[in-house]
C-alpha positions in Angstrom: -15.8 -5.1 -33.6 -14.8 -3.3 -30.5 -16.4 -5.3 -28.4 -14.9 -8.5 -29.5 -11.5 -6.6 -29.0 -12.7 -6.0 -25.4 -13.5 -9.8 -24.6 -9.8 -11.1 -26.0 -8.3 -8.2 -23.8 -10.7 -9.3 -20.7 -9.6 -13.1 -21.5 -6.1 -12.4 -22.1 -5.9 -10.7 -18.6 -7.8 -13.2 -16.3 -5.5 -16.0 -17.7 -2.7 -13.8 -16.8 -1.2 -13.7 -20.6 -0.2 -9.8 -21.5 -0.5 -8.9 -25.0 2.3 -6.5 -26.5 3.1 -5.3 -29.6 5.3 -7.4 -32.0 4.0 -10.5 -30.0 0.9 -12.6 -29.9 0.7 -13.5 -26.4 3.3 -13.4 -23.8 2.9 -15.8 -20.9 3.4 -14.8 -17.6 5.7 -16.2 -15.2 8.5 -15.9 -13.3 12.0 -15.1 -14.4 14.3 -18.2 -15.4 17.1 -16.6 -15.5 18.8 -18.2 -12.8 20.6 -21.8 -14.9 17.4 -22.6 -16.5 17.2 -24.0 -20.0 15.2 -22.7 -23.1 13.4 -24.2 -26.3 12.6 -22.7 -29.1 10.0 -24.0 -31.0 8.3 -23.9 -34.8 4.6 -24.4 -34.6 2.8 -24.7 -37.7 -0.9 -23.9 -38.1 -1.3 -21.4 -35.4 -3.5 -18.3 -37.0 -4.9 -16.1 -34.8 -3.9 -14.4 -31.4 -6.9 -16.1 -30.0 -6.0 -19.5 -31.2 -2.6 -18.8 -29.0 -4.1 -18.8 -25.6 -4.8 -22.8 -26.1 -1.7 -23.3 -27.1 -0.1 -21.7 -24.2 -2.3 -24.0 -21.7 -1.2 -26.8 -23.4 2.7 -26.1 -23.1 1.9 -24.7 -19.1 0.3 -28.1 -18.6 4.0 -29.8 -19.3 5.6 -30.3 -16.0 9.0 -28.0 -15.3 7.8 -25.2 -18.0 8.1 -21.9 -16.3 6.7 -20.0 -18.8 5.9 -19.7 -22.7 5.7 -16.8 -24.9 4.3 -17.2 -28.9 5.2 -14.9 -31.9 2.2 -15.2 -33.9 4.1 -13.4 -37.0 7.1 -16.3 -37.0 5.4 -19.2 -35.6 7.7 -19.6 -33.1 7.4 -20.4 -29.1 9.8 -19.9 -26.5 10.1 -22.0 -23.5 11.1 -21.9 -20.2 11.9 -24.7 -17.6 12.7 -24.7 -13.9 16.7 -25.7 -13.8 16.8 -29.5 -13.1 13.3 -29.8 -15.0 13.4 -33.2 -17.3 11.3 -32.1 -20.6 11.9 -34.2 -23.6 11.1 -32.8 -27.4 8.4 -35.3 -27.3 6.9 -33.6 -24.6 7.0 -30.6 -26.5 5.8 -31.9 -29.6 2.8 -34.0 -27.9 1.9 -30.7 -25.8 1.6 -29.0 -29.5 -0.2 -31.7 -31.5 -2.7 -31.8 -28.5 -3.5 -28.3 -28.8 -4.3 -29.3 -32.4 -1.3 -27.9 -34.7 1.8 -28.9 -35.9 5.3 -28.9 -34.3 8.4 -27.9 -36.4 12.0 -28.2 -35.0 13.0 -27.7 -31.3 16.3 -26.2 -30.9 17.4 -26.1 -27.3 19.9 -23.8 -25.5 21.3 -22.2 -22.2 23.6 -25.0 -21.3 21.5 -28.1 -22.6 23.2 -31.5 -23.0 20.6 -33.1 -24.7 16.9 -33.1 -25.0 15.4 -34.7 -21.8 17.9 -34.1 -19.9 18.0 -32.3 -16.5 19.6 -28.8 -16.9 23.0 -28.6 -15.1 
């Protein structure tokens, strides 16, 4: 039991994802706090906090995403995207589906028009 707990810690730090309590996983990344844009995201089938760390590669593969952060206990993601980055919802959703789960609503926020878009 141990050490399996070990090995997700060990994995969870060389992919540069910190675990904390009350989350899953937390990507990291730099700060977008400066005019970028946010989704938040349902993702349905996700089970495990290992089963998280593909889903975060997935969503760091999408071009513009600055980082991504998963609450295991909600199912729900939070995105972040360079200002000016163009990411659609189908982006997002094929991103998900690749990863092999389902994607729920996308609300977007922080100043976006509309979904694929650039941020202002």
């Amino acid at each position: 039991m141990f050490s399996s707990v070990r090995r997700l810690v060990a994995v969870a730090l060389s992919c540069g994802t910190v675990l904390h309590p009350g989350m899953s996983a937390i990507a990291a990344g730099p700060d977008n706090a400066t005019g970028g844009r946010e989704a938040l995201v349902i993702v349905k089938g996700v089970a495990t906090p290992f089963s998280v760390f593909g889903l975060l590669s997935r969503f760091r593969q999408i071009p513009g995403v600055t980082g991504a952060t998963f609450d295991l206990s909600q199912g729900l993601a939070d995105l972040t995207f360079k200002p000016g980055a163009v990411v659609s919802d189908h982006d997002i959703r094929e991103a998900i589906r690749n990863a092999s789960y389902t994607p729920g609503p996308i609300r977007w926020q922080n100043g976006t028009v509309q979904a694929g878009h650039p941020a202002n």
